[in-house]
N, C-alpha and C positions, 0 to 999 in steps of 0.2 A: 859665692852664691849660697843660699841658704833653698837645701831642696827639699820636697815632698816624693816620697818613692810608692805607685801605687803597683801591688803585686812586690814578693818577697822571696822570691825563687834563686835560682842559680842566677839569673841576667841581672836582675836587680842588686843580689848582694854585689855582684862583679862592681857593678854601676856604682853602689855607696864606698867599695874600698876603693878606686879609682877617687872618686869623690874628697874621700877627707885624703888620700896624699895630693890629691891640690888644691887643698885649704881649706874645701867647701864645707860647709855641714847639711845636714841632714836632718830636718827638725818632725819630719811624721812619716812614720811607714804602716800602709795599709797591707793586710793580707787578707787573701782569701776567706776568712772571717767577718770578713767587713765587707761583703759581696751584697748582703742587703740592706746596707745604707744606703740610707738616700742621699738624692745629689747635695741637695740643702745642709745634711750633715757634714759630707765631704766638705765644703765649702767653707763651712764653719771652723773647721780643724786645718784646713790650707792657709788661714791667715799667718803672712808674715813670711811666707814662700818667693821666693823670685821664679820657682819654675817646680813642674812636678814631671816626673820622668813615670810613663807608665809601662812595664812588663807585665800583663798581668792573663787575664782570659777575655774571648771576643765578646762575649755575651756581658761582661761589666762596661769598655769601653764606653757605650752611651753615657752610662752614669756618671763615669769618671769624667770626660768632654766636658757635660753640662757645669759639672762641680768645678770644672778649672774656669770656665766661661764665668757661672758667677760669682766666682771668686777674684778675677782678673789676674789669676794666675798662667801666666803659657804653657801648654803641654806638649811635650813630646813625648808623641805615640808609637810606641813601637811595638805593642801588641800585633801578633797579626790573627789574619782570619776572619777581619771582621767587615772584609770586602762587604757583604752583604748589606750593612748597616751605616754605608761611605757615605751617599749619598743624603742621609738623614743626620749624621751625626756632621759633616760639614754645614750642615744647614744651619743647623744648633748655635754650631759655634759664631758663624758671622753675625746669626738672630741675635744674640747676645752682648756681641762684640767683645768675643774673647783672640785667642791665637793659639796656634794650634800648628805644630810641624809633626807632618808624619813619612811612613817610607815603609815598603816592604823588606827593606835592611836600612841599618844605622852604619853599617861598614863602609867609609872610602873606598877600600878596593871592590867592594862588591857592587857600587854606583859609576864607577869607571868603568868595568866590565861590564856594566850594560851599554855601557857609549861605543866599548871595541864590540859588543853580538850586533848594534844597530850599522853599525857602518859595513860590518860581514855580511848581514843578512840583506843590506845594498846590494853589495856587487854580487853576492850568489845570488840575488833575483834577476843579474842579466844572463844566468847560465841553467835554465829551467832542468837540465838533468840532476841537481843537488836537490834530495829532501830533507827537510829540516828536523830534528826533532830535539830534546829535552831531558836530561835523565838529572836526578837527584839525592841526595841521601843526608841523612839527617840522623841524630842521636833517638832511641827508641823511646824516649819522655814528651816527644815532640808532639802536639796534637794537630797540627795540619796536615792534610796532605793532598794535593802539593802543597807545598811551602809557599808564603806569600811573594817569593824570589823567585819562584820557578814559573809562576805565573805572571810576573811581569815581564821573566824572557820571553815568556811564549807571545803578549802582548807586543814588547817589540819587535819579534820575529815576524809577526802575522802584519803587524805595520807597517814592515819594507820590503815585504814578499809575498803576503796577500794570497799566505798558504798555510796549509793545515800542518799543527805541528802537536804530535803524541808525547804526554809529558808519562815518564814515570818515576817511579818513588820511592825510595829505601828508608826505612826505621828501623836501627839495629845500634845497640851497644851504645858507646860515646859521639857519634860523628859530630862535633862542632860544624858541619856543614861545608855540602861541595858539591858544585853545579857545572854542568857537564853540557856546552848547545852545538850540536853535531849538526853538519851539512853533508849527508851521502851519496853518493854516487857508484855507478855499477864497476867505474874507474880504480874509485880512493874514497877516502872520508878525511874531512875536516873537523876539528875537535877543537873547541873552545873551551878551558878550565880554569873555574876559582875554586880552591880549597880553602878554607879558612884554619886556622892553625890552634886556633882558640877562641873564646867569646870575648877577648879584648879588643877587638878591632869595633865590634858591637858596641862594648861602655865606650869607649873610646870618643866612638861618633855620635852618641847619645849624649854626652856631654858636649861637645861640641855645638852639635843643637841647640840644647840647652841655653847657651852663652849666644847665640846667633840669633835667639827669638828677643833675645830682652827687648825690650821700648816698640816692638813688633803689634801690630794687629790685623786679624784675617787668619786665613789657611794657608800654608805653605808645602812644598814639596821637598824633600830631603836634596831633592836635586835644585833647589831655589837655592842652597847652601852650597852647593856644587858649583852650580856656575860664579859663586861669589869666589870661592875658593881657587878655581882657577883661572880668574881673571887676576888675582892675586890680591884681592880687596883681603 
């Protein structure tokens, strides 16, 4: 695949040295410098992309969407933060009729650990004395908080138990990320953990995507990839 990398950080170079050891190349890297161009120029500079992989800040994402939409480049997003701006920027993209996969992580294991918190936060919702909650920690360069991860536990949590669930949040030092959904009791506590060990499991699945959107068009869910995967397609 011949890619476009938008944002030039730690996750993106991850993403291009993953890249060229499996053959792909890498034909345009945007950075933070190029935060006010416009969509139209993006567009312009994406010719000849089979996909653009975005790590970048929430407040570009709009731009960068529109630029892959009229480009008919597929993006996958993995910016986070930019909840606020979902509902506008998916709109964009089908106006357009571009393609677009995104995810509050690109990590496999971190997309299966939301499938084992939804089936726990089942059955602790037939035992009302378990409260739910959320704790997390991240590398201190990180700008969200919560994390867009932490917030979709909370989402599934509050989906199969239809209860209040307090996230909290660490930024300190290195943490590649580690997410922690606790069900307590006056009894015991239950503890649900993904650590992540590095940001390869992130380029990893952003590639992935990558390869999974080709011939694609519409919005997609990181977890549309998921179930392909483990139906064994």
């Amino acid at each position: 695949m011949k890619l476009a990398l938008f944002g030039y950080g730690a996750m993106n170079r991850l993403v291009e040295a993953r890249a060229l050891d499996e053959g792909h190349e890498v034909i345009a890297r945007f950075s933070s410098r190029d935060a006010m161009r416009s969509p139209q120029d993006f567009a312009t500079e994406l010719h000849g992309a089979d996909a653009a992989i975005d790590f970048s800040r929430a407040d570009a994402v709009p731009a960068h969407a529109e630029a892959c939409a009229l480009a008919g480049v597929p993006l996958v997003q993995g910016t986070t933060g930019w909840h606020t701006q979902q509902d506008e920027v998916l709109r964009a993209v089908e106006r357009l009729g571009g393609a677009l996969i995104y995810g509050a992580n690109f990590s496999i294991g971190v997309n299966l650990f939301y499938r084992i918190v939804a089936r726990a936060a089942e059955l602790i919702d037939t035992v009302p004395e378990y409260a739910p909650f959320i704790e997390e920690a991240h590398h201190a360069h990180k700008r969200d908080a919560p994390s867009g991860t932490a917030l979709r536990l909370r989402e599934i949590v509050i989906s199969q138990s239809k209860r209040d669930v307090p996230v909290t949040s660490t930024r300190a030092g290195f943490i590649p990320g580690t997410h922690r959904v606790g069900f307590d009791s006056l009894a015991d506590q239950i503890m649900l953990t993904h650590t992540a060990r590095s940001r390869e499991g992130f380029a990893a699945g952003a590639l992935l995507a990558a390869k999974w959107i080709q011939g694609r068009r519409g919005v997609f869910g990181f977890s549309d990839l998921l179930d392909e995967v483990l139906r064994g397609h």
